[in-house]
VEXPALUM-428804 format. One record per residue (C-alpha): x, y, z. Coordinates in Angstrom, 2 decimals. Example, Ala and Ser with C-alpha at 12.3 -4.5 7.8 and 13.67 -1.06 7.14 Angstrom:
! VEXPALUM-428804
<atom><east>12.30</east><north>-4.50</north><up>7.80</up></atom>
<atom><east>13.67</east><north>-1.06</north><up>7.14</up></atom>
! end
This chain:
! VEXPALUM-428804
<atom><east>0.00</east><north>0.00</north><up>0.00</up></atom>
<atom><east>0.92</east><north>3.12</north><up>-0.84</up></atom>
<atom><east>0.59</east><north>5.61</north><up>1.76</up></atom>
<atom><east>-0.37</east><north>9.93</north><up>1.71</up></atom>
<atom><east>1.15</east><north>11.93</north><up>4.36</up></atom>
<atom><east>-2.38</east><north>12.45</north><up>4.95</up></atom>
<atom><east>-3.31</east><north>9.13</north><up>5.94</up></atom>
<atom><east>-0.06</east><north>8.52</north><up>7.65</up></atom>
<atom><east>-0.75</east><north>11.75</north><up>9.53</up></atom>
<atom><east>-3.97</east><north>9.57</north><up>10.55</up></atom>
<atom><east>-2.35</east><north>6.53</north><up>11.45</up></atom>
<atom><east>-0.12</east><north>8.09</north><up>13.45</up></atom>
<atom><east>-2.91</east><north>9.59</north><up>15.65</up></atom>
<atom><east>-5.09</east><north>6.21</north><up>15.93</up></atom>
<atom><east>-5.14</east><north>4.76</north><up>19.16</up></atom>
<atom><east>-4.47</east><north>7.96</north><up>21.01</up></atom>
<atom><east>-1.22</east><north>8.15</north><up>19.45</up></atom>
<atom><east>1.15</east><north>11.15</north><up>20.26</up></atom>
<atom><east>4.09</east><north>10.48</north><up>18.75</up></atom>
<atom><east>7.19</east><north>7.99</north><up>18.52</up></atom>
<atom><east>9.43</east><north>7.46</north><up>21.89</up></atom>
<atom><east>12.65</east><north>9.56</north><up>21.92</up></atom>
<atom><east>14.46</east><north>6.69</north><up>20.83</up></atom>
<atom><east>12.01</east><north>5.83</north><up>17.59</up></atom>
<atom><east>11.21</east><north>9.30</north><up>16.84</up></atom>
<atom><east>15.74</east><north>10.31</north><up>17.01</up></atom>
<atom><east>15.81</east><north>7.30</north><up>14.50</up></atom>
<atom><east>13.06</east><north>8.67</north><up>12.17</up></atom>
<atom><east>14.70</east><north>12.23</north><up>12.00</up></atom>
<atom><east>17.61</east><north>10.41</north><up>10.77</up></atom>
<atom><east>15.84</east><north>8.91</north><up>7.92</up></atom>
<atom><east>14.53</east><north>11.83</north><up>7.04</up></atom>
<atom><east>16.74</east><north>13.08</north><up>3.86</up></atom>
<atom><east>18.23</east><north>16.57</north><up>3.35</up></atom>
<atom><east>18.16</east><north>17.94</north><up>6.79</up></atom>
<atom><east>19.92</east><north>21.07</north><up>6.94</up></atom>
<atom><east>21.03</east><north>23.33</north><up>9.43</up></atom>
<atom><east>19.44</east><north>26.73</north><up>9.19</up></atom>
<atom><east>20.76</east><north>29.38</north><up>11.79</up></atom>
<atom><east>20.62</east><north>27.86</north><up>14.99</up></atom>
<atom><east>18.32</east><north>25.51</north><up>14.48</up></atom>
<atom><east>17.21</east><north>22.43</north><up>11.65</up></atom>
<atom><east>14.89</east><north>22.38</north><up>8.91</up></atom>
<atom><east>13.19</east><north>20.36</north><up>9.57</up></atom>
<atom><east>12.91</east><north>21.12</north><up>13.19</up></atom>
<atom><east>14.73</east><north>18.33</north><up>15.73</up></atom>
<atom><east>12.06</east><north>15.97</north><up>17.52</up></atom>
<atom><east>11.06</east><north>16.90</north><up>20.98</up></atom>
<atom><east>12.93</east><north>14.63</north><up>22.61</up></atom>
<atom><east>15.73</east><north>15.53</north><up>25.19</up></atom>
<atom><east>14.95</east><north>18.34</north><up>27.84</up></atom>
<atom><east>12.16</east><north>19.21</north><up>25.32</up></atom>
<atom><east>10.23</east><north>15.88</north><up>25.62</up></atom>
<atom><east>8.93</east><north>16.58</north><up>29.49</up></atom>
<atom><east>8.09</east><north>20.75</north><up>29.16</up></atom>
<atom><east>6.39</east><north>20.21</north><up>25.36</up></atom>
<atom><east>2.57</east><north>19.51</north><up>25.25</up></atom>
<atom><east>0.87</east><north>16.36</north><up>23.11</up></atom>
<atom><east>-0.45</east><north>18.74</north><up>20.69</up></atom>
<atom><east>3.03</east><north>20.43</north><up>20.09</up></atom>
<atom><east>4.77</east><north>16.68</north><up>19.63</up></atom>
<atom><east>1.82</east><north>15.35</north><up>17.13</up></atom>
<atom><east>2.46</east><north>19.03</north><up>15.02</up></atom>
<atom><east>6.04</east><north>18.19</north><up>15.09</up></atom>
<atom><east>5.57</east><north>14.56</north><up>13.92</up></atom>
<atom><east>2.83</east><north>15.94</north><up>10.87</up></atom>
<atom><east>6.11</east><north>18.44</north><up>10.11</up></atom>
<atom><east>8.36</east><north>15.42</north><up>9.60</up></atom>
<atom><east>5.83</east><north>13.54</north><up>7.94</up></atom>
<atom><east>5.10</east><north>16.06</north><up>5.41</up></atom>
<atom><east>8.73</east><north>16.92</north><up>4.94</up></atom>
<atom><east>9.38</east><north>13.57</north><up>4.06</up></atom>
<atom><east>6.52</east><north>13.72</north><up>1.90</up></atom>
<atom><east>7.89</east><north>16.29</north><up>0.05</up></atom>
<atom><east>11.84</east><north>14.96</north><up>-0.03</up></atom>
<atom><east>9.75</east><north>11.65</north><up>-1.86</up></atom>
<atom><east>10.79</east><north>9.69</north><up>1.32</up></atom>
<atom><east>7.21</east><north>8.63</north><up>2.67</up></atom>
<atom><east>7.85</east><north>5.13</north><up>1.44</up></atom>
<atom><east>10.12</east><north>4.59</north><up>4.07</up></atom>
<atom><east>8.67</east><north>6.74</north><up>6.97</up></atom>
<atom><east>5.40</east><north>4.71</north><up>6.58</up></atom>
<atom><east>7.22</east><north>1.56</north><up>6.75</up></atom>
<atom><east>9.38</east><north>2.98</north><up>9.89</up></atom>
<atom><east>6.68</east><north>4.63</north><up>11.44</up></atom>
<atom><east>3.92</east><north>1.65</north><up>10.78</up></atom>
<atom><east>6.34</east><north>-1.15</north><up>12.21</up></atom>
<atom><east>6.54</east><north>0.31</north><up>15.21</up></atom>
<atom><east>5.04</east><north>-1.39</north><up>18.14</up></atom>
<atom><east>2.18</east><north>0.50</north><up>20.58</up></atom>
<atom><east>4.87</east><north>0.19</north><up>23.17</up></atom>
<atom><east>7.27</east><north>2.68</north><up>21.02</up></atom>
<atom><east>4.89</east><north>5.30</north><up>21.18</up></atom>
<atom><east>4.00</east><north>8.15</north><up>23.20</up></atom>
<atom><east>-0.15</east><north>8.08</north><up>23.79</up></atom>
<atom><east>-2.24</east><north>11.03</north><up>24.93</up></atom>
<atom><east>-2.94</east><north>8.95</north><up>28.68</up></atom>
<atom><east>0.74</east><north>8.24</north><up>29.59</up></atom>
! end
């Protein structure tokens, strides 16, 4: 199957679904193809993780994941971000009641 960021955007929000643990979501911001520094910061922005994962709300994280989604939609890298993001286990994932 083929997969939109849109409906990857979807999956990725079933079940309550935040976003992937630091570990999972470090690894998928590696995947993701031409990062670049810009100033200070990255484009596309780091994941939350770190000192940002306890101070940043749910609805910050699942923006942040839709950014990474979509920028690998657009670098024609969703192939493999579905596949990374959709063999991840519950377990590996942040969800709105933890």
């Amino acid at each position: 199957m083929t997969d939109t960021a849109d409906s990857l955007i979807s999956y990725s929000r079933e079940k309550s679904r935040v976003c992937p643990m630091p570990m999972q979501w470090d690894a998928l911001w590696n995947l993701l193809p031409n990062r670049k520094r810009v100033g200070s910061g990255w484009e596309p922005a780091l994941p939350l993780i770190l000192a940002a994962w306890h101070d940043t709300p749910a609805l910050i994280k699942i923006l942040r994941l839709e950014e990474h989604i979509r920028w690998a939609d657009e670098q024609k890298a969703l192939d493999e971000i579905s596949t990374f993001l959709r063999n991840l286990t519950e377990d590996q994932w942040l969800h709105l009641d933890e």
